[in-house]
N, C-alpha and C positions, 0 to 999 in steps of 0.2 A: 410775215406776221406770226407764223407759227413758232420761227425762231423765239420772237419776242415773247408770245406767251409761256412758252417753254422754259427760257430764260426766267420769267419772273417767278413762276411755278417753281423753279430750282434755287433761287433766289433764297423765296418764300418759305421753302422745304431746309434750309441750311439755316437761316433766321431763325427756325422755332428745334430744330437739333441744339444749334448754341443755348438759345434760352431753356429748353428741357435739361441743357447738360449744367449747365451754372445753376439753375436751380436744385437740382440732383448734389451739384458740389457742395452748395451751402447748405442743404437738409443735411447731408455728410457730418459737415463741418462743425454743425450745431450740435449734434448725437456724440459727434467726439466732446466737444467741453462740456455736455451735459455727464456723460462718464467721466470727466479727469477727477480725481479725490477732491471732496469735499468736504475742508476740516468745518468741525461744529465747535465753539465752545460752549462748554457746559457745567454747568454745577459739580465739585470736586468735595466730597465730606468722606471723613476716615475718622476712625475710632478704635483704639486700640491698646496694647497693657505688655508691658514686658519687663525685661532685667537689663541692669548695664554694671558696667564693671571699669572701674578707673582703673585705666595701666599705669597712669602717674598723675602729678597733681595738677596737670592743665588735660590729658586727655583721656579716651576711654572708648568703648564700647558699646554697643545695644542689641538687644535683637527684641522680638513684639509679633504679636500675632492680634490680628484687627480683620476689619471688615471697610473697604472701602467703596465707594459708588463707581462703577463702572468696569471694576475688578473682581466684586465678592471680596469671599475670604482669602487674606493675605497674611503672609509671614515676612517679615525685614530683619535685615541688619544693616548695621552702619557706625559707623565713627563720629565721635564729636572733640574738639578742642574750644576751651575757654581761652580768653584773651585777658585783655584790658579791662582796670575796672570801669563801669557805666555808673554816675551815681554811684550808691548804694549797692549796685549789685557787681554781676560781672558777664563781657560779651562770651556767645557761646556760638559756634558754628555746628553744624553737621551734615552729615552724607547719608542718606537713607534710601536704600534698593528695596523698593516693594513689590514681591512678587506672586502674583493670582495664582490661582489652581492650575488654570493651564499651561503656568508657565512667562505670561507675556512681564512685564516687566516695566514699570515707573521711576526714576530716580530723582530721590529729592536734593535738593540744598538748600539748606535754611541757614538764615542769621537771626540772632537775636539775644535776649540777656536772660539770665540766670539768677534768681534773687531768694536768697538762703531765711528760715525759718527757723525757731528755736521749738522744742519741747511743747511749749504755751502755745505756738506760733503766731512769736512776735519776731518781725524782721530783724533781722542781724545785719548791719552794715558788713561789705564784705571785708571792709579792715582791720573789724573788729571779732573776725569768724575767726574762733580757737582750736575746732575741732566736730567729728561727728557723734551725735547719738551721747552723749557722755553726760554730767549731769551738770557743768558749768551753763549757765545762761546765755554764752555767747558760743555753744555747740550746737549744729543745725542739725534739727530731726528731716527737715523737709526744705526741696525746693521747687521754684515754679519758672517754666519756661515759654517766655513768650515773646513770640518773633513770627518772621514771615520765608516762606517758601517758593521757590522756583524749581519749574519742572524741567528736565533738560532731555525728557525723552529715555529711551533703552532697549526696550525689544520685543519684539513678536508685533502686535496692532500698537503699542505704543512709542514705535521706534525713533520720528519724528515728533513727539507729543511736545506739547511746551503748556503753562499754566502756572499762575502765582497763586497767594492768598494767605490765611492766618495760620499759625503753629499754635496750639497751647498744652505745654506737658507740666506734672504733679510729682515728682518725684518723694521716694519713700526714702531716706536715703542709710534708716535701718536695716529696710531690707533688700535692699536694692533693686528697688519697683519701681514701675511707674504708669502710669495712663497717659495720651496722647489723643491730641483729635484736631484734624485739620481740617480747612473750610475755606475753599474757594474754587475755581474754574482750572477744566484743564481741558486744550483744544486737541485734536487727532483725525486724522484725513478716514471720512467714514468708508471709505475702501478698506481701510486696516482694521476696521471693528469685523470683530468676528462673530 
């Protein structure tokens, strides 16, 4: 009899070790995925002003110094080429590196179209565009750019980043200025927020 109770005792004693140990696992197990990154999306707005410079008559350059939400103050560069005409105007792509104070790092790629302005600013169809700044009526003082963005990530908390949303830029194209402001969502694994 003593066996027997002994036995169940030891039994009993092994029964609640497994269950103390499996429960121990899964509290474990839970503490881990409550730590693994957790991307957020969130609100993406940027505003900003700079120069660009055509290298030839479909592509060019940019750089801008802005303020974007989740970065601060930021300065870019990047590249853009025009394509086909759209309508009236004409497609334009771009590549845009925006980089924070700290350093971290966003890149954009945008599509979208390009639609030219005269002096009065009255639209110029683009097949009818003869030149810039000049004093013919079909030479563009100004253009307007409006298209949309994808984020494709880059570096430092933003390495993994993704997010879309709207582009709209003003271009001066006397003096080769422009304003820009972007508006929409960019997601990033809150472990990489710093």
């Amino acid at each position: 009899m003593t066996k027997t109770i002994f036995g169940k005792k030891l039994l009993m004693i092994a029964t609640i070790t497994v269950l103390v140990t499996g429960l121990t696992l899964a509290a474990t197990l839970d503490d881990a995925e409550a730590k693994k990154p957790n991307p957020k999306v969130k609100p993406f707005n940027c505003s900003s002003s700079g120069t660009f410079v055509a290298l030839t008559s479909t592509s060019g350059t940019f750089s801008q110094t802005g303020n974007c939400s989740h970065m601060g103050k930021t300065t870019s560069e990047g590249t853009f080429t025009t394509g086909d005409p759209v309508d009236d105007c004409l497609s334009i792509e771009s590549t845009d590196r925006l980089t924070a104070a700290n350093g971290d790092i966003v890149t954009l790629e945008t599509t979208g179209t390009q639609c030219f302005f005269n002096g009065a600013g009255v639209a110029i169809a683009i097949g009818d565009l003869t030149g810039f700044c000049g004093a013919a009526t079909t030479d563009a003082y100004t253009s307007t750019v409006d298209g949309t963005y994808d984020i494709i990530g880059d570096d430092g908390r933003f390495t993994d980043a993704a997010g879309s949303g709207t582009i709209f830029s003003d271009a001066n194209h006397c003096s080769d200025t422009f304003d820009s402001t972007i508006s929409g969502t960019i997601e990033y694994a809150a472990s990489n927020k710093s």
